[in-house]
N, C-alpha and C positions, 0 to 999 in steps of 0.2 A: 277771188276777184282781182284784176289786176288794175296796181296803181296809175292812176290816172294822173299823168303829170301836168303842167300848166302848160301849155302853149307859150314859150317863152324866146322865139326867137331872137337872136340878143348878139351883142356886139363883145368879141373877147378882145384886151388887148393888155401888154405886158407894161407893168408900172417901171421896170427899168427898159429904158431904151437898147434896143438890140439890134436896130435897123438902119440902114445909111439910105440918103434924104433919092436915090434914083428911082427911077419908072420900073416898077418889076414887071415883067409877064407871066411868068410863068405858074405852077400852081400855088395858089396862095399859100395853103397849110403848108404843104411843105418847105413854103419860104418863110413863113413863121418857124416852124420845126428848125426852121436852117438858121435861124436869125438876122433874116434877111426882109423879112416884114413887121408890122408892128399891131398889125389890124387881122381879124379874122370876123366869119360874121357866120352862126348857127346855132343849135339849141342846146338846154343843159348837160343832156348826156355825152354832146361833144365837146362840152366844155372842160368836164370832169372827165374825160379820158385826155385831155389837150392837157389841162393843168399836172398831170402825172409827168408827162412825157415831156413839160418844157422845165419843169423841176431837175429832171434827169440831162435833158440838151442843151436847155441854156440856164444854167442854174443862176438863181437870184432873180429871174428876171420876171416873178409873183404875176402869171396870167391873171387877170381879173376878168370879173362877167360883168355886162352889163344890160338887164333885162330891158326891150324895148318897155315891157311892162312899167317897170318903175317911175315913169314919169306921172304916169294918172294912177296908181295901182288898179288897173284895168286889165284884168288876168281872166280868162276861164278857162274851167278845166276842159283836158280833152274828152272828146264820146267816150262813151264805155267800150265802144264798137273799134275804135283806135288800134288800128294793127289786127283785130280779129279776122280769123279764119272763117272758109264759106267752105261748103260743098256742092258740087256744081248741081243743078237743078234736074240734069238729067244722068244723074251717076247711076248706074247699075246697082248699086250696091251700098247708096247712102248709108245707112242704116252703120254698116259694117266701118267704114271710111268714120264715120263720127263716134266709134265705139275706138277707134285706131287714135283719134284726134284727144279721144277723151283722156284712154290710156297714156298718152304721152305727156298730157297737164298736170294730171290728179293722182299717177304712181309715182311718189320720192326718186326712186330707183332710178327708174326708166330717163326719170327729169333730168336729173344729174348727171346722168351717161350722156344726154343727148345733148346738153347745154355744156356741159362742160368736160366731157370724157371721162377719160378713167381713172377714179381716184388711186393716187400712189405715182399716175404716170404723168397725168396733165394737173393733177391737185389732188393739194391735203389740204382737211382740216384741222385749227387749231384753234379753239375757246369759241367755235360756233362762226369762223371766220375762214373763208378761201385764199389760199395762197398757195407757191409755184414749192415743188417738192426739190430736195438738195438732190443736185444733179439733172438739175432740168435743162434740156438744151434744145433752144427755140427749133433748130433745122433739124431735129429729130423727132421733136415732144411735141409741138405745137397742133393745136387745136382750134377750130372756129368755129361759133354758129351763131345764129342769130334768128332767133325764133321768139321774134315780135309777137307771132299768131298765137305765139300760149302761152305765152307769159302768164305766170303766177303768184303772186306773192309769198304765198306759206311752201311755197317750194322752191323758192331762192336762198341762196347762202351768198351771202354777204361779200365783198372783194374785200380782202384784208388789206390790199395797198389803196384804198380810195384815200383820197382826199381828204383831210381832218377838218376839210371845212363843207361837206356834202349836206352833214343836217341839219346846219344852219341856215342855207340857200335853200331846202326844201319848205325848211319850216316857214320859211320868211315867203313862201308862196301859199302855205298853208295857212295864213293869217288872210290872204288877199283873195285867195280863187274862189270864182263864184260857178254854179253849177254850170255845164254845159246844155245852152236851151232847145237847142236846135237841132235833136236828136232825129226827129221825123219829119223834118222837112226837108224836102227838095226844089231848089230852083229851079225854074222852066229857065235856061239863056234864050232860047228862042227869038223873044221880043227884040234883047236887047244886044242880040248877035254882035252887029258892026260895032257898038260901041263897046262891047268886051275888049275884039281885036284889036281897036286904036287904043284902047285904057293901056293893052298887057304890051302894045309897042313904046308908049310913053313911060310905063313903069319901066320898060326892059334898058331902055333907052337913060333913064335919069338916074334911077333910085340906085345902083350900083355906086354910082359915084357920088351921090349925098348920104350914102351910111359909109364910105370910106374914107371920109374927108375929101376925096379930089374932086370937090364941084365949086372950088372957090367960096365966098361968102355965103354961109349955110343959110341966112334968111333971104337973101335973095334966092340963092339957087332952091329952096323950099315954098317960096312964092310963086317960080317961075314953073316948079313943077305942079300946084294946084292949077294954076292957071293953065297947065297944058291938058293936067285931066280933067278941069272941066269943058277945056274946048275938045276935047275925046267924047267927049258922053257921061260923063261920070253924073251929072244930077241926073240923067234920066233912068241909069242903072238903078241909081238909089230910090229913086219914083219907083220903079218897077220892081226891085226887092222889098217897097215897103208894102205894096199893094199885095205882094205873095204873101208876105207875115201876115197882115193884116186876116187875110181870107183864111190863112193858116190857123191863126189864132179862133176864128168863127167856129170853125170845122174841128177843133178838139174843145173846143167852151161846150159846145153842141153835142158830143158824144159823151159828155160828164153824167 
């Protein structure tokens, strides 16, 4: 079963300053990476690959996280279903396709070769830990994958260069997260179409610049953005997703 991390969208930023006070445009990580930013904004596992890489770029400069979570500890975990794979409903050969999907999970071997190449070439292990083998040269040896969809626990090996601070921040989510509830429910937008569209133009519109600091005084500019999504539609959204839970809730009470 694979680990179900928190929904933790969250804010990174480096306790020593590495950035001069101008307007950047350009890509942001990479202008953090460069030391030309001071702010980033995405979840834990960007965080713990961010904090490897600014140890190494801009040393000293201690990236920290900062979970939107933590102000209420108002965390839940993600679906079980998170990242998981489908097979198309009219494959030929289902059957075969999810005996292929399976082999790829649940064989050590297979896992290993697929997520992380060849050991000796792209990695060795050492005391049950992953790490890069002597003579490893990125423009020859290098490897990538990314297979969300099978992820497994009992068939990961560990990165020997994470983060000495990774079990602390999971723990500290595993004290807070609360089930994910909302596994079988689906939203109709239908209803409440037009006010989606103005809600995701007013989000698109404000919220970039009040989680980056450039919106001026945060409780103004955080009043003024309620007040635009409610003039968007935002109570009638919330009228209309409570009345789906609600009939939600009927309809599995009922099937008990």
């Amino acid at each position: 079963m694979p680990r179900c991390l928190p929904i933790a969208v969250s804010i990174l930023f480096p306790l020593k300053r590495v950035c001069s006070p101008e307007i950047l445009k350009g890509d942001n990580r990479s202008e953090l990476e460069a030391g030309k930013s001071g702010v980033d904004q995405h979840h834990t596992q960007t965080f713990l690959g961010e904090r490897q890489k600014m140890d190494k770029l801009q040393p000293g400069s201690d990236l920290q996280f900062f979970p939107f979570a933590a102000t209420r500890n108002n965390l839940i975990s993600m679906s079980i279903t998170h990242g998981g794979t489908s097979i198309g409903a009219h494959s030929k050969h289902a059957e075969r396709a999810l005996m292929v999907y399976d082999l790829l999970r649940q064989d050590p071997e297979i896992y290993h070769l697929f997520n992380y190449g060849l050991e000796g070439v792209q990695y060795v292990v050492k005391d049950g830990k992953r790490y890069r083998p002597d003579g490893y040269d990125v423009q020859r040896d290098d490897f990538y994958s990314d297979f969300w969809g099978g992820r497994i626990d009992k068939n990961e090996i560990p990165d020997g260069n994470d983060w000495s601070g990774k079990a602390d921040l999971y723990a500290s989510y595993d004290k807070i997260k609360k089930p994910y509830p909302y596994g079988r429910f689906v939203f109709d937008k239908a209803p409440v179409e037009n006010e989606l569209t103005a809600i995701t133009q007013v989000v698109g519109q404000m919220a970039p610049a009040i989680a980056y600091g450039k919106a001026g005084d945060p409780v103004k500019a955080v009043n003024e953005f309620r007040d635009k999504l409610k003039a968007a539609g935002h109570d009638k959204v919330m009228a209309e997703l409570q009345k789906q839970l609600d009939n939600f809730k009927k309809m599995v009470e009922s099937s008990k």
